[in-house]
Each structure stands twice: as structure tokens, then as C-alpha cells.
C-alpha positions as CSV (number, residue, x, y, z in Angstrom):
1,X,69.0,62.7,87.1
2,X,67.9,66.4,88.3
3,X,70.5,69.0,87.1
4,X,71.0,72.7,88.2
5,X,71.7,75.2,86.0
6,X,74.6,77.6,86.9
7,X,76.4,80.8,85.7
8,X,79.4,82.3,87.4
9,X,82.1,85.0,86.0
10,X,84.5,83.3,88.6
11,X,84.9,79.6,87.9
12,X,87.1,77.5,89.8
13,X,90.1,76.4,87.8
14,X,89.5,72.8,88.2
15,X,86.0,73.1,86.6
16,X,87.5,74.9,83.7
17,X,90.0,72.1,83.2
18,X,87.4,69.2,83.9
19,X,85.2,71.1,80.6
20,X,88.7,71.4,78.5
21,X,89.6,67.8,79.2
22,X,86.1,66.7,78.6
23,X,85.6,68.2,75.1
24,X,88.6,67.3,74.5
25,X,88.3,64.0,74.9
26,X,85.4,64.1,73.0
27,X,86.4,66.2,70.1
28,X,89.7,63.6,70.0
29,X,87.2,60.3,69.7
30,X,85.0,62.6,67.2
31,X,87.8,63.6,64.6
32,X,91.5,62.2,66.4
33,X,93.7,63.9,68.8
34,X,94.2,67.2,68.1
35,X,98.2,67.3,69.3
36,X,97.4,71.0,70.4
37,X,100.9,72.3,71.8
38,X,101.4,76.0,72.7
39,X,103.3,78.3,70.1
40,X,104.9,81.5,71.6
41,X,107.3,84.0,70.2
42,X,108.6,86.7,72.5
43,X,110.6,89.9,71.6
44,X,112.8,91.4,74.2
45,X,114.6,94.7,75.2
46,X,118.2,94.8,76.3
47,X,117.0,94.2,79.6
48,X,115.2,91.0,79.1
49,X,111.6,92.8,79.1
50,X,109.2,91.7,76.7
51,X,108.2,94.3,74.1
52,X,106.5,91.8,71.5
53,X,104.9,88.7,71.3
54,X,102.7,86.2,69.9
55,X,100.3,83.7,71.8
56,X,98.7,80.6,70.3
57,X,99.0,77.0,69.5
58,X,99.2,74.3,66.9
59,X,96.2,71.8,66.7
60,X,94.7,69.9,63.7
61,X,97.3,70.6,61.2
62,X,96.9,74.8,62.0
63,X,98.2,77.3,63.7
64,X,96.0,79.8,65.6
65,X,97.0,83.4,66.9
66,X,95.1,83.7,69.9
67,X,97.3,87.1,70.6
68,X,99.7,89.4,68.9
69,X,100.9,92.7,70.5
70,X,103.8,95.2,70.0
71,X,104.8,97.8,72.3
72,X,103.4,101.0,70.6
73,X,107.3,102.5,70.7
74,X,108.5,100.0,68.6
75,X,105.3,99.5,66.3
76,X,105.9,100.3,62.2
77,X,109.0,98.4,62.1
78,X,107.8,95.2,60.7
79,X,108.1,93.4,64.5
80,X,104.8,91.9,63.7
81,X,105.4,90.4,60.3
82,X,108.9,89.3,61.6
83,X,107.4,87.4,64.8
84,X,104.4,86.2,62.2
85,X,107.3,84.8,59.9
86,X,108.6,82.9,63.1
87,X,105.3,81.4,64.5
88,X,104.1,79.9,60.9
89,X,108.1,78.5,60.3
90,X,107.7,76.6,63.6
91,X,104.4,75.5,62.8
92,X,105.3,73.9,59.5
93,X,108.3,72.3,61.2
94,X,105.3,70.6,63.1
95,X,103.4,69.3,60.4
96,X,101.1,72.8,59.7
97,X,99.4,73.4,56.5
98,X,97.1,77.1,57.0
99,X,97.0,79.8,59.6
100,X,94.2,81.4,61.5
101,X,94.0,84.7,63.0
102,X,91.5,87.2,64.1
103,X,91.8,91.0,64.6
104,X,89.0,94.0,65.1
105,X,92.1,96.4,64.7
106,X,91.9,98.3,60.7
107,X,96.0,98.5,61.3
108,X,96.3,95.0,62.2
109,X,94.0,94.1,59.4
110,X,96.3,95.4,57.1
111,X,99.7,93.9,58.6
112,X,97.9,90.2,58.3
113,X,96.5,91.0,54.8
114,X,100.2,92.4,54.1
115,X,101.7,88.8,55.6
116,X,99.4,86.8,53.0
117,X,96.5,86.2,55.5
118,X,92.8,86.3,54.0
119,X,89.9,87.5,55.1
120,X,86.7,84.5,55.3
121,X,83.9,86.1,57.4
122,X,83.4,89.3,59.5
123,X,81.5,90.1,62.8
124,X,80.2,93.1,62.0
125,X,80.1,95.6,65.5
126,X,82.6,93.5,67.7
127,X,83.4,95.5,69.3
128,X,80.1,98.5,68.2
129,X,81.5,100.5,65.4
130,X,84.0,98.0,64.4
131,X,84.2,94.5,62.7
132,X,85.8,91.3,64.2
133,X,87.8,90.1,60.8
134,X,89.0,86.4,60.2
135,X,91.5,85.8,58.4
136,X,93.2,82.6,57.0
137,X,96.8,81.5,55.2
138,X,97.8,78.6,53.5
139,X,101.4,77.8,54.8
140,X,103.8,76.3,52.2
């Protein structure tokens, strides 16, 4: 079978889910279905607009933070730790035991540490002149 190797920075969408579904599939017959489902929490003005939220998903017994952001007028009010508090609840209703997050952020670092998360391993310089921290949390 000859192959041909490519790189692109705009893949079509239905290549990106053919590789999703096919490691998938694959990572389900390796270790069991993963029963990934998305987990968001949103925070919103009077208006409706959104000025906090969380992005992530449940898989494998954890929940992983992909994103967390807070509009910067509204940050120091514990908005992060309450929307943190929300995300791990749901995940234990569905069947999660730890928590996984990632930040390059020192503030950040500190509001996770604060929540009960703990560092496991660092990228040091990602991005230059900053570490990419790990952090984990046992959830109860």
C-alpha cells in the first residue's frame, strides 16, 4: 500500500472527525468506552451575556478542564472556585472520582491549588518564560 504523507493547518472537518472516531474506537476496544460527555458551566450578566465559564468533559471516571475564563471585571471574586465547585459536583453525580486541569497562568495556579488541585508535572517554558503546570484532585 503506498501512503503519502501530509501536513495542513486547515483540515477538513470530516477528517478531524474520521481520526476522533477512529482513536476512539480504538482507545474503547483497548481499555472500554470512555462515556466522554461534554461538561459546561456558564456565568451570565443580567443581559444573558456570558462573563464566565468552564469547558471540558467527563471521560474515564475524570473530569478534565479544557478551559476556564472570567471576565477580568469580575475576576477576585471567587467566580472561579464557585464555577469549579459546580463542574466537579456534576461530575461526581456522573460517576467521577479525580479532576484534571492545566494552567501556564501563576494566578490561576494559585486559584486551583486554593480549590484542592495538585500539581504532578510541569512543562517548563510553555509558553518561553513560563511553565505549563498539571494539576490533579481527588473528588469525594
Amino acid at each position: 500500500m503506498k501512503t503519502t504523507l501530509e501536513i495542513t493547518a486547515e483540515p477538513l472537518a470530516q477528517d478531524l472527525a474520521f481520526l476522533g472516531e477512529s482513536l476512539s474506537a480504538f482507545n474503547d476496544a483497548d481499555v472500554g468506552a470512555s462515556g466522554r460527555k461534554p461538561l459546561v458551566v456558564f456565568v451570565r450578566n443580567e443581559r444573558g451575556v456570558i462573563v464566565a465559564g468552564i469547558s471540558g468533559y467527563t471521560a474515564w471516571g475524570w473530569l478534565y478542564v479544557q478551559w476556564l475564563w472570567v471576565d477580568e471585571k469580575l475576576r477576585g471574586r471567587r467566580i472561579a472556585s464557585d464555577m469549579l465547585d459546580a463542574a466537579e459536583r456534576e461530575a461526581m453525580g456522573r460517576g467521577c472520582h479525580g479532576a484534571l486541569i492545566d494552567t501556564f497562568n501563576p494566578t490561576a495556579l494559585k486559584v486551583y491549588e486554593r480549590q484542592g488541585y495538585e500539581p504532578f508535572g510541569s512543562l517548563p517554558d510553555f509558553p518561553v518564560g513560563r511553565s505549563r503546570t498539571f494539576l490533579q484532585k481527588k473528588l469525594a
